[in-house]
C-alpha positions, 0 to 999 in steps of 0.5 A, a space after each residue: 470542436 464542441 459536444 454536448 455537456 454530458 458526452 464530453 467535449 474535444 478541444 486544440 491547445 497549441 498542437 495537440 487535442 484536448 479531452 474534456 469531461 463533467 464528474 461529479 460537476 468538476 472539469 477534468 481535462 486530460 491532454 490525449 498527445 493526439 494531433 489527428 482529431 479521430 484519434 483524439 476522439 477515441 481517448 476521448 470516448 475511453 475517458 467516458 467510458 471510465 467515467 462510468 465505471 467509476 475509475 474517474 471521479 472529481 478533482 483535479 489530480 494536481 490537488 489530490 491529497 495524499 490522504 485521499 489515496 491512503 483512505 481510497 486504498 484502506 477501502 479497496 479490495 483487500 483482504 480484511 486482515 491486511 487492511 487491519 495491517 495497513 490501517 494500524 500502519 497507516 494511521 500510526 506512521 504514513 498519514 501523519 507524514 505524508 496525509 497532508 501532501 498533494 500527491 503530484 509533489 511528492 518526490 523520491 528525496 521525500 520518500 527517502 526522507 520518511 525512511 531516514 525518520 523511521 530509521 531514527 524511530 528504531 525500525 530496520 529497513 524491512 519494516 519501512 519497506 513494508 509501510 512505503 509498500 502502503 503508500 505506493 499502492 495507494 498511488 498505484 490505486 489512484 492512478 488506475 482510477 486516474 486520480 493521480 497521472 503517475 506513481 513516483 519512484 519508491 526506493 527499497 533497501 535491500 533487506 539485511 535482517 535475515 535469521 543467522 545460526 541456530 540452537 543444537 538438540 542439546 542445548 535446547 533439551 536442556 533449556 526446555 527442561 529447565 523452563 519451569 513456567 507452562 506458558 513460557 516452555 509452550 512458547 519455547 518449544 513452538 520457536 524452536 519446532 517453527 522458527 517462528 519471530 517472537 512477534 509472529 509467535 506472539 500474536 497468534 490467535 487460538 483460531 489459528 491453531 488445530 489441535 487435532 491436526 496439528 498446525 498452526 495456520 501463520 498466513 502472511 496477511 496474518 503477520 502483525 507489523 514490525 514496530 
């Protein structure tokens, strides 16, 4: 059954009914598991209608780099300051490890094997949770808009780098006072009212505090990467 170019065309291989369509001047065929041809037809018309919404573009998803779906996903929409997160994270670690790979070949082993690499760079568990969370939107992103067909299984460590003990009013009173530096006891002072990490506390910017208030606005998007 044939149609004309720009409405797609329907197509039997062995059994099953075959959907094909034009983007950007690349085929993209899709099997639609159908054997009734009015069934066919109607996956048919939802592959057109995505394509003109923009969730199908050219390509074969078998060639698809992961490195497009790294840069698809660093465009979507995010917020701005979580972008600047996942581009620092991406562009440091996942890129240079994965970028490269087709995107229908990588396996759970492979992404075992980047957790182990970042394991031997110092990092905990936590931190390669965060960066493979990354990678799997980025592959969740490409198949919404069908340029991969499936996201692989991640595997996530459970998270053992929990905060333990705390610090008795005495002791930290005396430790306060012995702080003799302005800038070091100002640090001290918000870690023990807080609770914050010393990386969190670190990168805190002066628009993030109200004085008047009196707070200091710490949202998770405006947490840095462990490193």
């Amino acid at each position: 059954m044939k149609k004309a170019y720009g409405t797609g065309t329907l197509y039997l291989r062995e059994k099953y009914w075959w959907a094909k369509i034009h983007v950007d001047g690349e085929p993209i065929c899709r099997s639609t598991k159908c054997q009734k041809i009015s069934d066919a037809q109607k996956f048919l018309n939802q592959m057109m209608a995505k394509k003109v919404r923009g969730e199908i573009t050219g390509g074969r998803p078998d060639q698809i780099l992961i490195n497009e779906l790294l840069n698809d996903v660093l465009v979507s929409d995010i917020a701005d300051s979580t972008r600047k997160n996942w581009k620092q994270v991406t562009e440091a670690n996942i890129r240079p490890f994965f970028g490269h790979m087709r995107a229908a070949r990588l396996t759970s082993d492979k992404i075992q094997e980047y957790r182990e690499k970042r394991l031997l760079d110092g990092v905990v568990d936590a931190t390669v949770n965060r960066e493979l969370t990354v990678l799997r939107t980025a592959f969740n992103n490409g198949r919404k808009r069908s340029k991969v067909y499936q996201c692989p299984y991640f595997p996530m460590k459970t998270e053992t780098n929990i905060r333990t003990g705390y610090l008795p009013d005495a002791i930290y009173v005396t430790l306060r006072d012995t702080i003799t530096e302005p800038e070091v006891k100002l640090l001290f002072v918000i870690a023990f009212h807080t609770g914050i990490r010393k990386n969190e506390l670190l990168s805190i910017k002066w628009q993030q505090v109200d004085l008047e208030a009196g707070f200091i606005d710490l949202s998770p998007d405006d947490l840095p990467p462990e490193n």
